[in-house]
C-alpha positions as CSV (number, residue, x, y, z in Angstrom):
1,X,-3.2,-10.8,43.4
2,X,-6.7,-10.8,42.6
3,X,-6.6,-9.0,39.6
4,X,-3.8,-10.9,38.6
5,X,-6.4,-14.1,39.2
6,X,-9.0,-12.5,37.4
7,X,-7.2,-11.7,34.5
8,X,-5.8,-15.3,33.3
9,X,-8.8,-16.8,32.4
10,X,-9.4,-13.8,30.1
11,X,-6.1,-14.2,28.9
12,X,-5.8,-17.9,28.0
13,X,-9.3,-17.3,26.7
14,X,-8.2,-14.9,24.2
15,X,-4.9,-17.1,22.9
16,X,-7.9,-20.1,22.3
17,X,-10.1,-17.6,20.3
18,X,-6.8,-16.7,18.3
19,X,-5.7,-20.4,17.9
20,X,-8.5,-21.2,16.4
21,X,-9.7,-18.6,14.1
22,X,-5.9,-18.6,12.9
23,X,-6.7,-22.7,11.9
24,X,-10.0,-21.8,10.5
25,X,-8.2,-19.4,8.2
26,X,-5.6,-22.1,7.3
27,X,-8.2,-24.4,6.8
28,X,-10.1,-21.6,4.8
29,X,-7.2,-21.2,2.6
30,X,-6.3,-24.4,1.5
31,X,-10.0,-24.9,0.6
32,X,-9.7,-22.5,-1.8
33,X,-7.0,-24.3,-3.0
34,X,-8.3,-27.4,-3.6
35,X,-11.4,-25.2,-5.2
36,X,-9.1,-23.7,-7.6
37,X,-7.1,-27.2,-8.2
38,X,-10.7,-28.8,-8.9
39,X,-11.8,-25.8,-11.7
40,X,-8.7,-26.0,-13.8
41,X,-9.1,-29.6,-14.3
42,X,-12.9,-29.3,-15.4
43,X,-10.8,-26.4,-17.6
44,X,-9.2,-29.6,-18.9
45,X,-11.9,-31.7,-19.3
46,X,-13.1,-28.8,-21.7
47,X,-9.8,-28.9,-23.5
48,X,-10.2,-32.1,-24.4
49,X,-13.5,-31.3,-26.0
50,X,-12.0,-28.7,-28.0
51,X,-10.0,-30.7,-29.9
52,X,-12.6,-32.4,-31.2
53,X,-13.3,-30.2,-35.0
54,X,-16.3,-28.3,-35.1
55,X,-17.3,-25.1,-36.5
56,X,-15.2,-22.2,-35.2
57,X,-18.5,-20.3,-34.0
58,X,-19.3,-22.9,-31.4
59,X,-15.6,-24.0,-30.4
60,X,-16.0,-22.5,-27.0
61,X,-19.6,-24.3,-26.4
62,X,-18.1,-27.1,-24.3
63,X,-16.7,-24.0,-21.9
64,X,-20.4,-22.5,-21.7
65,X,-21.9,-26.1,-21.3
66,X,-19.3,-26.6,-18.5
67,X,-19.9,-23.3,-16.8
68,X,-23.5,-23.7,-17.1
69,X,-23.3,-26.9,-15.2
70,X,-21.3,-26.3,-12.2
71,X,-23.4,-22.6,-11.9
72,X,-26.8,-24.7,-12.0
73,X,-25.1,-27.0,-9.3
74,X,-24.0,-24.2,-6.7
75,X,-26.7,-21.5,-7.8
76,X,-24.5,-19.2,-9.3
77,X,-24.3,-17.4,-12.5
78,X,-22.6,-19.4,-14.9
79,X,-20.4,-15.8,-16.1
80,X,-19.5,-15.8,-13.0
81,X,-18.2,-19.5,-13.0
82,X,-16.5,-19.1,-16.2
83,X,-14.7,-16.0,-14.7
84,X,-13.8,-18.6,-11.8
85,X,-13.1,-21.1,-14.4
86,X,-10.3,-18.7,-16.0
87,X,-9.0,-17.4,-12.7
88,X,-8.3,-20.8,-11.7
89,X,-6.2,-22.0,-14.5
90,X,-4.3,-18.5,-14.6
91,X,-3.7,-19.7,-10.2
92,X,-2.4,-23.0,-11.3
93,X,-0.6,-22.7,-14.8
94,X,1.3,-19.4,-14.3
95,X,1.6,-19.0,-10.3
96,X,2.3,-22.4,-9.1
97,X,4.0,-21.3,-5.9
98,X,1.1,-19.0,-4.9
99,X,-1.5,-21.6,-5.4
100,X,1.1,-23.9,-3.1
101,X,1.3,-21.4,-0.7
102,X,-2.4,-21.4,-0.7
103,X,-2.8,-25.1,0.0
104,X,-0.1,-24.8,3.0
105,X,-2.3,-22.1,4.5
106,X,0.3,-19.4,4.1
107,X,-1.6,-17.0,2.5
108,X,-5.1,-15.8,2.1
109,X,-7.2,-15.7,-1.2
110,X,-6.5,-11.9,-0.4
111,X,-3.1,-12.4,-0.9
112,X,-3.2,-14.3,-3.8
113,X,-5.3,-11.9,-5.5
114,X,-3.3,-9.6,-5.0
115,X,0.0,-11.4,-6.7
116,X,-2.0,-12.7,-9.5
117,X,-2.9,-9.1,-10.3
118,X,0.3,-7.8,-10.0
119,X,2.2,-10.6,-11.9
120,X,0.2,-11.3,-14.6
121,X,1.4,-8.5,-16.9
122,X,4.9,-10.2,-16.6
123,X,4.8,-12.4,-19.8
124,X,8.4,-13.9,-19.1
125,X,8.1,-17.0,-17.6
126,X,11.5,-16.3,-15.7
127,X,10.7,-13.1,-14.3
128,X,7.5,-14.0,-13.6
129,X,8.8,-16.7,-11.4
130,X,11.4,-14.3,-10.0
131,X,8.7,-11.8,-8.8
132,X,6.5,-14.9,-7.8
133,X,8.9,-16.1,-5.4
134,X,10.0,-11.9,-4.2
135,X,6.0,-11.4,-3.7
136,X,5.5,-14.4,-1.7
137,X,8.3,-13.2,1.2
138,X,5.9,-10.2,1.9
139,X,2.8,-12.1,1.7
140,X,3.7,-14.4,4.6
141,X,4.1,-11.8,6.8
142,X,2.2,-8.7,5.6
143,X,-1.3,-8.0,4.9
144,X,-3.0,-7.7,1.4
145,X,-3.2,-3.8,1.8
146,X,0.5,-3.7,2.5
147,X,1.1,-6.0,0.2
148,X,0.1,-4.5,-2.9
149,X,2.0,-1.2,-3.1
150,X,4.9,-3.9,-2.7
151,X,4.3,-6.1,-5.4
152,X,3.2,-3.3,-7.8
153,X,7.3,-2.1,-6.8
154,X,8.4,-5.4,-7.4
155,X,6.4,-5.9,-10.8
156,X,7.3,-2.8,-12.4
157,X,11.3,-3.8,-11.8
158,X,10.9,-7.2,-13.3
159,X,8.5,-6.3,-16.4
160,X,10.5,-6.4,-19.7
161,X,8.5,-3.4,-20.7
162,X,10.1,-0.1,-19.7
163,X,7.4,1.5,-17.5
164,X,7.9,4.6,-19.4
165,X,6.6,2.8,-22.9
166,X,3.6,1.4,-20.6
167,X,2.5,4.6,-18.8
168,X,2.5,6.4,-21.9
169,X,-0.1,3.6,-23.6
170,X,-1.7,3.5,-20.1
171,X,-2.0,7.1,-19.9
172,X,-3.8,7.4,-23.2
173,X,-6.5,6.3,-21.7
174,X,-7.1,8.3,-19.2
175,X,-11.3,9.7,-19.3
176,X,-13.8,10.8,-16.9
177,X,-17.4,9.2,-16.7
178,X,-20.7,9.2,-14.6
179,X,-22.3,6.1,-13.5
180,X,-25.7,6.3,-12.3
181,X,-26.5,5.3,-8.7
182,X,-30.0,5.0,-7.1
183,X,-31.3,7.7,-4.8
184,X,-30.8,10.4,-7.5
185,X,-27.1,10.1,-7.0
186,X,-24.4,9.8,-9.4
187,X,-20.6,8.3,-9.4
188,X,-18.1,11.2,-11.2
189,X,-15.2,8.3,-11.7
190,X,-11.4,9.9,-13.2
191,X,-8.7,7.4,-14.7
192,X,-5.6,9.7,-14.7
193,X,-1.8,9.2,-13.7
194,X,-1.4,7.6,-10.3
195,X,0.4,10.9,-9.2
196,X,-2.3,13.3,-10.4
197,X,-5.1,11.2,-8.6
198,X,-3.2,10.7,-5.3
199,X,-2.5,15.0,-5.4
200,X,-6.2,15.7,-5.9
201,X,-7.2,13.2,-3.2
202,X,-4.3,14.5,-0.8
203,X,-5.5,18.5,-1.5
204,X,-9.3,17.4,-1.0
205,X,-8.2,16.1,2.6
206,X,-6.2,19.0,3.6
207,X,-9.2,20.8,2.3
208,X,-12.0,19.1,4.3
209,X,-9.5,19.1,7.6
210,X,-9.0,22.6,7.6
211,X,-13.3,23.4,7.4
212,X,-14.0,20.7,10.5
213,X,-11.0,22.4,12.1
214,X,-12.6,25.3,11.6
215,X,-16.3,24.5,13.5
216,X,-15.1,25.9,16.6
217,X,-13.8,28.8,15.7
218,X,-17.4,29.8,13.9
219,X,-19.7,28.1,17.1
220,X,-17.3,30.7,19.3
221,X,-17.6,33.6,17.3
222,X,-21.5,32.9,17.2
223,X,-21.4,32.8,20.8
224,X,-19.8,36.0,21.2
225,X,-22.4,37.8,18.5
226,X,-25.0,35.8,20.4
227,X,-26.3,34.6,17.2
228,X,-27.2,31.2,16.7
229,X,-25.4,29.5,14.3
230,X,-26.1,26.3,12.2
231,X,-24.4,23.6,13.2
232,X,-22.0,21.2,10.4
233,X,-22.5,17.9,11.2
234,X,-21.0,16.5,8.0
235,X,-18.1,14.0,8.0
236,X,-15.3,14.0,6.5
237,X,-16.2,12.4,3.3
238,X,-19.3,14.2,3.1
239,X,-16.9,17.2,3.4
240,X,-14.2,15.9,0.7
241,X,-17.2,15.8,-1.7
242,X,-18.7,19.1,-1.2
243,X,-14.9,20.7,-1.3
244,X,-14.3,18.7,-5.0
245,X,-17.4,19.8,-6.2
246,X,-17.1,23.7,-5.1
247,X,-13.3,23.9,-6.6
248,X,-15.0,22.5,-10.5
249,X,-17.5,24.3,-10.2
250,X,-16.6,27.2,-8.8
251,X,-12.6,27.3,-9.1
252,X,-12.2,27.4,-4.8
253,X,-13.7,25.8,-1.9
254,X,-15.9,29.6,-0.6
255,X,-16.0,29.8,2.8
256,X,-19.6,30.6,2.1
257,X,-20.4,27.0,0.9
258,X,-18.3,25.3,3.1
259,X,-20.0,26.6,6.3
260,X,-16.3,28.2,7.7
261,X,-14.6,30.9,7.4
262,X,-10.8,29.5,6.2
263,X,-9.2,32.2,3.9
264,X,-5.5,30.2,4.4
265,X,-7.0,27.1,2.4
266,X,-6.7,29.4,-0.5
267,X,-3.0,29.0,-0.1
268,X,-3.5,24.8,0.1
269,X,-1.4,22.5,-2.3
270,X,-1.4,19.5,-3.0
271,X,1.5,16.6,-1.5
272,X,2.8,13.5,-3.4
273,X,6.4,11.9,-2.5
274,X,8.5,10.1,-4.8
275,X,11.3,8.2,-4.6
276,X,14.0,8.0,-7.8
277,X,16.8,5.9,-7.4
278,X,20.4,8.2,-8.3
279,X,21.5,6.4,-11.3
280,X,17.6,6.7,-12.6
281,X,17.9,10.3,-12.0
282,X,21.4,10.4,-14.1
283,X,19.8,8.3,-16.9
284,X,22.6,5.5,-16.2
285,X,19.9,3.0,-14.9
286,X,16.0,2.4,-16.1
287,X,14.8,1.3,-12.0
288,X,11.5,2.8,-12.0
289,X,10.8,5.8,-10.0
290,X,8.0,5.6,-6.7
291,X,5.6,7.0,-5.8
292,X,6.0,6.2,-2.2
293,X,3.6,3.7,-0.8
294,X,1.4,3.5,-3.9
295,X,3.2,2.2,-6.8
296,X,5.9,3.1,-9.8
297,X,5.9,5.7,-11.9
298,X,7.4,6.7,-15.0
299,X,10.7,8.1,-14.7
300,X,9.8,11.2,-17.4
301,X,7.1,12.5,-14.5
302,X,9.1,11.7,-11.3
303,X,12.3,13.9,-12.6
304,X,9.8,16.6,-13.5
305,X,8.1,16.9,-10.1
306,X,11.8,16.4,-8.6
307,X,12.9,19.5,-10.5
308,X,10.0,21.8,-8.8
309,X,10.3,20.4,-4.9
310,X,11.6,22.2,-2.9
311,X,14.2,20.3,-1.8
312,X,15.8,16.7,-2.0
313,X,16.7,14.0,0.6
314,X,19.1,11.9,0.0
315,X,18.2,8.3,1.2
316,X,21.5,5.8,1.7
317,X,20.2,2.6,1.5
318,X,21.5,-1.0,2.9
319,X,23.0,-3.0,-0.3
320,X,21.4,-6.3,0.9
321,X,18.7,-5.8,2.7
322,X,17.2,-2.4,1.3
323,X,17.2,-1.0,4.8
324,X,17.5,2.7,5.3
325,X,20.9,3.7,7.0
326,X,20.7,7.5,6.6
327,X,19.0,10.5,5.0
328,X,20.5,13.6,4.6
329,X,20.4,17.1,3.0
330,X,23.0,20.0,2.0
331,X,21.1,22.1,4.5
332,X,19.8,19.9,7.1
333,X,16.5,20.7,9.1
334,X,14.5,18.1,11.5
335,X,16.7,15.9,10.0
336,X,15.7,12.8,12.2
337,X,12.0,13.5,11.3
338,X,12.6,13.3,8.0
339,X,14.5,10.0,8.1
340,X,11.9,8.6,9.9
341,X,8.9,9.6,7.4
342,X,10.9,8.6,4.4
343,X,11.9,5.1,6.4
344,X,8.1,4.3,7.7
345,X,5.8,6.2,5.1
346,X,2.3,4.8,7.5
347,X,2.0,3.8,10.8
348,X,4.5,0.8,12.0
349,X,1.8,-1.3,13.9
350,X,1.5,-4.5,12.3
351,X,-1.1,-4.0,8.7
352,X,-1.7,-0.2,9.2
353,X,-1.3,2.0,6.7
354,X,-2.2,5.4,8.1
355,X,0.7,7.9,6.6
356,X,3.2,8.8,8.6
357,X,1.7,12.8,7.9
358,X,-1.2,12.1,10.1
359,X,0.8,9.7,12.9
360,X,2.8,10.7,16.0
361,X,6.7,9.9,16.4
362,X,6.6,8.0,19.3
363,X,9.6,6.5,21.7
364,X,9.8,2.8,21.3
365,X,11.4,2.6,24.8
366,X,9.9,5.3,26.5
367,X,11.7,8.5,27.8
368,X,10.6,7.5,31.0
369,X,12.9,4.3,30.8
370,X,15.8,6.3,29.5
371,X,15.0,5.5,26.0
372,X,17.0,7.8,23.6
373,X,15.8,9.9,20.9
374,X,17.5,8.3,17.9
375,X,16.4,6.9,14.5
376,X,16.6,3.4,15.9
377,X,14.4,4.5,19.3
378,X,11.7,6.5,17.1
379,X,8.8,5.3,15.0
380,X,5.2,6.5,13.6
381,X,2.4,5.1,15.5
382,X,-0.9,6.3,14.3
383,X,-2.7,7.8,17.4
384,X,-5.3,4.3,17.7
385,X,-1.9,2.3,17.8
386,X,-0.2,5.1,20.0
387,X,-2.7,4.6,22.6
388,X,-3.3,0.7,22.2
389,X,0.9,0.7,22.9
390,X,0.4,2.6,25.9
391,X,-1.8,1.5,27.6
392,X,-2.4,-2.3,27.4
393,X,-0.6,-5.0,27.1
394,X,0.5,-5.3,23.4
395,X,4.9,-4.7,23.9
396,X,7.3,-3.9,20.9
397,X,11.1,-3.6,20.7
398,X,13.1,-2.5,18.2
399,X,16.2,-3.5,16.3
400,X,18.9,-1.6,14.7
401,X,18.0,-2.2,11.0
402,X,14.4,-0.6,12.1
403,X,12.2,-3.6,12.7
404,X,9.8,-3.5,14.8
405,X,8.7,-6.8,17.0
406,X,5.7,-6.4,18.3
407,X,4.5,-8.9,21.1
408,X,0.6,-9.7,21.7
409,X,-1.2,-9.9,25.1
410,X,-1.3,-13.8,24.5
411,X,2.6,-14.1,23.7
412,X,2.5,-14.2,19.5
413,X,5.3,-12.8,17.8
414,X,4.8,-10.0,14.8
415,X,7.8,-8.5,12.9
416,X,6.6,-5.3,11.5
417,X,9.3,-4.3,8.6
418,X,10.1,-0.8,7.0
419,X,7.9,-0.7,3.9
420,X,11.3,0.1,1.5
421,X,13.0,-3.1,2.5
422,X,9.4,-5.1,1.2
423,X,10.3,-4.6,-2.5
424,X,14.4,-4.3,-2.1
425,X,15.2,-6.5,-5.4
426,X,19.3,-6.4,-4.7
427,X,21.8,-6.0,-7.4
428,X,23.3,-9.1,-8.8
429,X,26.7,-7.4,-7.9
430,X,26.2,-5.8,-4.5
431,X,29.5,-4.2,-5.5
432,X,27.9,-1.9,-8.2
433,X,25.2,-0.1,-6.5
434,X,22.7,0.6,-3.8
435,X,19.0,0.9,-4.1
436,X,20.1,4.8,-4.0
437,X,22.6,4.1,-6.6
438,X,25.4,4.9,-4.6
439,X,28.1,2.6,-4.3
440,X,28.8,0.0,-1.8
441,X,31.7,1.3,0.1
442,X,30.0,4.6,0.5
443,X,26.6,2.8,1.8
444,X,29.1,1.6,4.4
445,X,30.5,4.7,4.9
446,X,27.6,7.2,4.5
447,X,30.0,10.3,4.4
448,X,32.5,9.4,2.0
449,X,32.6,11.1,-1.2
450,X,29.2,12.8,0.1
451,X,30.0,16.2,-2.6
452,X,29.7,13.7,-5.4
453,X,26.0,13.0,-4.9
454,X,23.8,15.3,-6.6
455,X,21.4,14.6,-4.0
């Protein structure tokens, strides 16, 4: 009883703190807003002035003069206002409903970001409106990091450009430079292929894992030698780097430089995992392929990694909603595990997005409590989340189409939704096809007709 006592100021304290930071945000929000609504009519002003004939040297004068004022008003560059300026019109004039949602407070300035960046290669007024209204769903209720592998999805489906024509122009770009640092350091930055970059960062951390894995194994062996032996303090990063600079200059990661001795890293590949809708794969459909919780890629480069996997899981998918209803093989193994990765892809609390690779699979009703082990019991929780689940007073349940609802100490409600069903654009004729491509009765009935699938 007097814990209990103890505890409720604590509590009610907590739902005032979140009250109001939660109104400061709104209030935040629609200030930017009004910022924005207040640049892009000084953008008219300076519209008005162009009209006015003039030499075509000086035409955008009235801009500078403009930029130059407000900067000297609020200390600030005048580039950097003109930039402002231009971001402000592009807000208002092409993404009404996401300067609107703004205003209301329903979105950050993270958010909008986000959309603007995402949309504004959509040169169709329509589909740019269609995505608009698509990437707005998933900003109310997801965060800007969650957001963005979603909207980059949702763009790519609604661009009148094939992604394949804009990967190859985008890909011709790809270079390597140095950028100077102080300190006597030095960035090495790479522009290539979203697939090729997310490999080499995924091999680097498997990598660097394996060496700090590794610093017990060589403080033992010391001990047992009685040799002293020099400690590796370095983290992770610290690691990464040393490992990408040891396999280009060296062609491996030596267990010389790398302070271990791991002769199975050797053996280390790298891990990407895509997702190519059926009728992609059969060339009767130009969806683009994914590259699962990052963004689309061209469909030339996700068959060719598809024809050297291993092996292929067949994802049925909800016509409707986009929800995951099965996955399946021709030779199943740990089949439930892999439903789960390919239905989760991070960490289900609420804005994480650890990967599901380095999360546990935890019971959302524990076993204790007769909770079963089945798809719509199980869910990756990264091992912070795990433990904040466990062991205080955050609650979630879990519904069949794989929603999580988590509850807050204070009472707030937060729907945490499968990352496939964010970007689910559904056919016109939910009769046609699934986001799998395979047909609606069959989605129903994920058995049926089961030989016909080549995956």
């Amino acid at each position: 009883m007097t814990n209990t006592a103890l505890l409720r100021p604590a509590t009610f304290g907590v739902d005032a703190v979140v009250d109001e930071l939660v109104e400061i945000r709104r209030g935040m929000a629609a200030l930017q807003a009004r910022e924005a609504a207040v640049l892009a009519r000084a953008v008219e002003v300076v519209r008005a002035q162009e009209d006015v004939p003039g030499p075509s040297g000086v035409r955008d004068v009235p801009l500078r003069s403009m930029a130059a004022q407000l900067g000297a008003a609020l200390r600030v560059s005048d580039r950097t206002v003109q930039r402002q300026l231009s971001d402000a019109v592009v807000l208002t004039e092409r993404f009404p409903g996401t300067w609107a949602a703004l205003a209301a407070g329903e979105v950050s300035g993270a958010h909008v970001r986000v959309i603007v960046e995402a949309g504004l290669p959509i040169d169709d007024h329509e589909a740019r409106a269609v995505f608009e209204e698509a990437a707005l769903q998933v900003a109310r209720r997801e965060t800007p990091g969650r957001l963005r592998p979603a909207v980059r999805v949702l763009a790519a489906r609604l661009h009148p450009v094939p992604l394949a024509e804009r990967h190859a122009v985008a890909a011709r770009g790809r270079c390597v430079l140095v950028r100077d640092l102080d300190d006597g350091m030095a960035e090495l930055i790479a522009t290539l292929p979203a697939h090729l970059a997310y490999g080499i960062r995924d091999r680097l951390d498997q990598y660097a894992r394996r060496v700090i894995d590794a610093r017990g194994d060589v403080e033992s062996a010391g001990a047992l030698l009685d040799e002293p032996v020099l400690q590796d303090t370095r983290r992770i990063d610290e690691v990464r780097a040393d490992v990408f600079v040891d396999l280009l200059l060296t062609g491996h990661a030596t267990p010389e430089v790398s302070n271990a001795s791991i002769p199975e890293t050797e053996a280390i590949i790298a891990h990407v995992q895509i997702t190519v809708p059926a009728l992609t794969a059969l060339g009767a459909d130009t969806t683009p392929a994914e590259l699962t919780g990052h963004a689309p890629i061209d469909t030339a480069t996700a068959l060719r990694l598809a024809g050297t996997a291993s092996g292929w899981d067949r994802v049925l998918t909800h016509p409707v909603t986009g929800s995951v209803l099965a996955v399946d093989r021709y030779r199943p193994s740990d089949q439930l595990k892999r439903a789960l990765r390919v239905r989760d892809e991070h960490c289900r609390f609420p804005g994480c997005r650890i990967p599901t690779r380095r999360c546990d699979i935890d019971h959302t009703t524990a076993r204790e409590h007769d909770g079963p082990t089945e798809l719509t019991n199980l869910a990756h929780l990264c091992r912070r989340h795990h433990t904040l689940k466990h062991h205080s007073a955050w609650r979630v349940r879990q519904t069949p189409d794989g929603v999580l609802h988590w509850t807050s100490p204070t009472g707030r409600h937060y729907p945490d939704r499968p990352a496939r069903t964010l970007t689910f654009v559904p056919d016109p004729d939910p009769g046609l096809t699934t986001d799998a491509g395979l047909s609606t009765d069959r989605a129903r009935d994920p058995g049926a007709g089961a030989s016909d699938v080549p995956f």
